[in-house]
C-alpha positions in Angstrom: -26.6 40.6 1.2 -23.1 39.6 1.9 -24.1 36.5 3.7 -26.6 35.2 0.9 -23.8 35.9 -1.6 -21.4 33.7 0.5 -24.2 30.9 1.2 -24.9 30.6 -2.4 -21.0 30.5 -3.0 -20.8 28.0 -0.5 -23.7 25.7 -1.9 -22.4 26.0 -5.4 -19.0 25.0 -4.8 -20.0 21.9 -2.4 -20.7 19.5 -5.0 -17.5 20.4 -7.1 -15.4 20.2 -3.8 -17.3 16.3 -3.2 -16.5 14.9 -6.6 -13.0 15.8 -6.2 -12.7 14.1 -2.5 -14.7 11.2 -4.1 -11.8 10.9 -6.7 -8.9 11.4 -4.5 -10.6 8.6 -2.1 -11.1 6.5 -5.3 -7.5 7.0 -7.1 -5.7 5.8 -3.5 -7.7 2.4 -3.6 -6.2 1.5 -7.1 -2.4 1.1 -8.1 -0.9 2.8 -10.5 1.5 0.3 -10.8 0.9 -3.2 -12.2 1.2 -6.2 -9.9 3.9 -7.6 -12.2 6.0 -5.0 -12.0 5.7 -4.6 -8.9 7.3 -8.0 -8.2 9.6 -7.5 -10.5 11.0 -4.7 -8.4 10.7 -7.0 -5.1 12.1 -10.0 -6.8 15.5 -7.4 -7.9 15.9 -6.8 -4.2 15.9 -10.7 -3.1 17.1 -12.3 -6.1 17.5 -16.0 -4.2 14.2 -15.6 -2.6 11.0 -17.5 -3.8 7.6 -15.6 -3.3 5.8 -17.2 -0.3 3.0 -14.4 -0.5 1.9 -11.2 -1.2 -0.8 -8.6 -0.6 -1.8 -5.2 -1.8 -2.5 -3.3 1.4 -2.5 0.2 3.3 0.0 0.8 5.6 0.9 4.4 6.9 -1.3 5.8 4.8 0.0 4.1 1.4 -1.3 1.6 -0.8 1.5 -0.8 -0.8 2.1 -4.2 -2.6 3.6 -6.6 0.1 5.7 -9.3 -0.8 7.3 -12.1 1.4 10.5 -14.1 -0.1 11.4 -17.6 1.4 15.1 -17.5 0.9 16.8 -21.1 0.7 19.1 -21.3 3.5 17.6 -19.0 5.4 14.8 -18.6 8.3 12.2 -16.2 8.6 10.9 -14.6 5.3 12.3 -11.3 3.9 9.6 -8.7 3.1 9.9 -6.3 0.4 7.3 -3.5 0.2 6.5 -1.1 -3.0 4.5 1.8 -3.3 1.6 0.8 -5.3 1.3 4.5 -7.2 5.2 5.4 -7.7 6.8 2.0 -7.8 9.3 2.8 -5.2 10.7 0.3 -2.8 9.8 1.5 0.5 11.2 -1.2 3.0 13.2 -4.2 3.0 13.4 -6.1 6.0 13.5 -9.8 7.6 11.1 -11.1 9.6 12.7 -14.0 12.2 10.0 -16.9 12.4 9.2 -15.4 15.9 8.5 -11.8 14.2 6.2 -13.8 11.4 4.1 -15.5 13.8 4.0 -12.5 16.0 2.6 -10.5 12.7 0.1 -13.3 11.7 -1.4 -12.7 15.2 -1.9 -9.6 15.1 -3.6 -9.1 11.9 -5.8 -12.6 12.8 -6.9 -10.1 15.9 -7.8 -6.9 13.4 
């Protein structure tokens, strides 16, 4: 009896348990923070810089908007990335011309 009661737990909680991993799966697939805004926050941390591109992505298991800043008097591109669902600036870094075509090769091979 204790096994059918557990079974018929089991079976009534599946659905329940798949609509909330459907919505977890969906909510990570779309920002919570607007594309704007998010380059407002990238352009703040490379004021000089001109967007050359950008990208909304996931990397390390976060949806992240990706921008890259052509700075004048500068080589290579600085990269800003924000979290896509808090806002937060997660990395800024420079990538030397060498690192950028590097990068562009690896994703060309994924």
């Amino acid at each position: 009896m204790k096994a059918i009661i557990l079974l018929v737990t089991c079976l009534a909680t599946q659905p329940a348990l798949a609509a909330t991993t459907a919505h977890h799966a969906t909510a990570s697939t779309h920002p919570k923070i607007s594309e704007a805004t998010a380059r407002a926050s990238a352009q703040a941390r490379v004021p000089k810089g001109k967007v050359k591109s950008h990208e909304l992505e996931h990397e390390s298991g976060r949806l992240i908007y990706s921008y890259e800043f052509v700075v004048p008097g500068k080589s290579g591109v600085d990269e800003v990335n924000i979290d896509a669902m808090t806002g937060a600036v997660i990395a800024v870094t420079h990538e030397s011309p060498k690192t950028e075509r590097h990068e562009a090769e690896k994703e060309k091979s994924h």
